[in-house]
N, C-alpha and C positions, 0 to 999 in steps of 0.2 A: 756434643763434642765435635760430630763431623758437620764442616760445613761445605755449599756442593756450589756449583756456579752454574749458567743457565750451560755452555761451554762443555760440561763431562763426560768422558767416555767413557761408561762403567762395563767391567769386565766382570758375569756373572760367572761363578765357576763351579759348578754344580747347580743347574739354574734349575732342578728340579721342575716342576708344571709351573713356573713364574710368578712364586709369590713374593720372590725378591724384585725383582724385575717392580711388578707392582706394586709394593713398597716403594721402592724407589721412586719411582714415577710421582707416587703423590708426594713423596719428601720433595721433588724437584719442578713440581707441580707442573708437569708433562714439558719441562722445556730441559732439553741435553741434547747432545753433539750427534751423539750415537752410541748401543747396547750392543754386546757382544755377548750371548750367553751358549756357555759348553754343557751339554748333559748328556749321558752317552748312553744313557736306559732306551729302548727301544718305545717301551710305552708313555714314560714319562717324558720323552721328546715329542711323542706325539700331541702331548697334551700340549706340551710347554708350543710348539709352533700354533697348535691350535689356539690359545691365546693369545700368541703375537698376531695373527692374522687377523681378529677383531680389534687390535689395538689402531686408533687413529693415525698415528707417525710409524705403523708398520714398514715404513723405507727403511727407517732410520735405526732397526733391531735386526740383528745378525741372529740366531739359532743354529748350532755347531751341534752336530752330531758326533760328539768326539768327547774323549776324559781329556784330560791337562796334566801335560807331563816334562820331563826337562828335553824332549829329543819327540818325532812321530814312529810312532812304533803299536804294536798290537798286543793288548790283554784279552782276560774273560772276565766277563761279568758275574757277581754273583750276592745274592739278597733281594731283597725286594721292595720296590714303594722308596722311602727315606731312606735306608739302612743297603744301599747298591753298592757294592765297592767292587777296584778294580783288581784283579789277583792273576796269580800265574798259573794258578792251577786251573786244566782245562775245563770248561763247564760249556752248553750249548750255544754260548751267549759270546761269542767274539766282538772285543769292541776297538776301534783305531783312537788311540791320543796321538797329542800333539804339544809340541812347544807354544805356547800364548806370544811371546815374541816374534812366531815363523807366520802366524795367521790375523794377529792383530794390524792391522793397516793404519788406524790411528793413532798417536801417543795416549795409555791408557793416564783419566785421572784420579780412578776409583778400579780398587778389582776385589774382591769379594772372593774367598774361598771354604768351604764347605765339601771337600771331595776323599770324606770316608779316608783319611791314613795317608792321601797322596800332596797334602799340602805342600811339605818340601819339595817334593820331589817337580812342583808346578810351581814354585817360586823359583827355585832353576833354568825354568824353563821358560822366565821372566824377568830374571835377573837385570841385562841390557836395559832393558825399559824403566826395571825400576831402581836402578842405580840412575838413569842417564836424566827420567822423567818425573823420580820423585811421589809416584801415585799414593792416594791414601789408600790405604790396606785394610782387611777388615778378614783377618783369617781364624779358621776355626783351628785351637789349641788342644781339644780334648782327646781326639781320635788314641793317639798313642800319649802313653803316658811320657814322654820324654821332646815331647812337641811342648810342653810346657814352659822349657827353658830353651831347647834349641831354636823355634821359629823365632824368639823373643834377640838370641842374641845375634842370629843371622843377621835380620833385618836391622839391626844395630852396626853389625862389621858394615852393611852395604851404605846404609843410609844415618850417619853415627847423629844427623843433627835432628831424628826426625823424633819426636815426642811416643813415647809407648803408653797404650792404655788399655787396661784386662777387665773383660764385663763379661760375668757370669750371669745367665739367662733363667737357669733353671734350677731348683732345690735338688738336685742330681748333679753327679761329675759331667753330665754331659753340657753343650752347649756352652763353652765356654769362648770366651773372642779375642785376640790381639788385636787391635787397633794402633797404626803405625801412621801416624800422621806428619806432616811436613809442616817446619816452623813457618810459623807468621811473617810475612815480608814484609 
């Protein structure tokens, strides 16, 4: 359903230790613009640059230490491994987000989101780009139950022409995707 150009600047958001990242790569068979990936776990960024740093076009891949948010500002961390989310309540673990509009430097074409309940709250914070740019979307709907129909109709007010498409991944409520694609020219 998605199709990528050699040209893409994928925005990973939640880039976990980079198995999206490297997915991608073989979808796009190592040719794109440039990668942006946010993960704001201390270990799991370790991982995730460590990874980029064997990768052959390691110029061309950003690694952000930060969660994604509609404004830069400071939460805590709390969970572990896949299940890290960003919260208010204090834990030992402070971590800095940021708007993907204020640190993006390219037009994104692709952004990806997976970030534990903070989706909206990073589509906000991308708005501009993706009203102005049109990127294809790829956001996770499960986290709360009411992301179900609100990421669906957001992206709809922002971008009314762009095709929506719901793929559930797992025999569980969880993993489920928005895919918000832009019409065929």
């Amino acid at each position: 359903v998605v199709k990528f150009s050699d040209e893409e600047v994928f925005v990973d958001c939640g880039g976990y230790t980079g198995d999206t990242i490297e997915a991608f790569l073989k979808t796009v068979d190592n040719k794109f613009k440039h990668i942006y990936s946010f993960e704001p776990d201390e270990r799991n960024f370790k991982i995730l640059t460590k990874y980029v740093e064997g990768l052959e076009q390691k110029d061309k891949i950003k690694a952000i230490k930060a969660g994604v948010y509609y404004k830069s500002s400071v939460f805590y961390l709390q969970g572990e491994e896949m299940a890290i989310a960003c919260t208010n309540e204090a834990t030992d673990r402070k971590v800095e987000v940021c708007a993907i509009d204020d640190v993006v430097k390219f037009a994104p074409t692709y952004i990806k989101m997976d970030i534990e309940t903070f989706e909206t709250y990073a589509l906000l914070g991308a708005m501009d780009d993706i009203i102005s740019h049109k990127p294809k979307l790829a956001i996770c709907i499960y986290h709360k139950f009411s992301d179900l129909w609100d990421i669906p109709l957001l992206l709809k007010l922002w971008i009314p022409d762009c095709k929506l498409f719901m793929r559930h991944y797992e025999c569980t409520q969880e993993e489920t995707v928005i895919y918000a694609l832009p019409e065929a020219k």
